[in-house]
N, C-alpha and C positions, 0 to 999 in steps of 0.2 A: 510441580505447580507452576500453573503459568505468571508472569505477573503483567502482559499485556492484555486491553479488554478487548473481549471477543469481536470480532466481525460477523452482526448476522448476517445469516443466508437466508435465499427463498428459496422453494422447490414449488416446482409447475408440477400441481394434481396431475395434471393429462399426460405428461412426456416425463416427470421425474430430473427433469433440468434443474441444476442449483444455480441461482444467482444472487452478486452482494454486490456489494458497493464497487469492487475492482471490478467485477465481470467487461469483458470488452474494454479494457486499455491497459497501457504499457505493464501497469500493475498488479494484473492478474494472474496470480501462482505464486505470486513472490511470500515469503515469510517476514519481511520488514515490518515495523510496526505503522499503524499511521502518524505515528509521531516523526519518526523519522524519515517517511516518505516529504512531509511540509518540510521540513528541515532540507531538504533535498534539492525540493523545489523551488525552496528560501533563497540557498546558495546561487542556483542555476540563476536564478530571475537578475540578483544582484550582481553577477558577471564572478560569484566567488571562484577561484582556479576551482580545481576537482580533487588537484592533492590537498588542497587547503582542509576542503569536506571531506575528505577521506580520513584527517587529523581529528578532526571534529568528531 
């Protein structure tokens, strides 16, 4: 059982395309949760090192 909440998708009726909130950036395919993608972005913004967030 999972305990992250899902990411809906869409599917295009005519092509069968799936699209969700990541579709088209950095983020798409990754399995991270979006919790911890903001937490990510958090660190980045505020100049946190990387091994810092890596600890975190």
């Amino acid at each position: 059982m999972s305990d992250r909440t899902p990411i809906l998708d869409d599917r295009c009726r005519e092509y069968g395309a799936v699209f969700n909130v990541s579709t088209g950036t950095i983020w798409a395919g990754t399995h991270d949760s979006c919790a911890k993608i903001i937490l990510i972005l958090r660190g980045l913004t505020q100049g946190i090192p990387t091994v810092q967030l890596a600890d975190e």
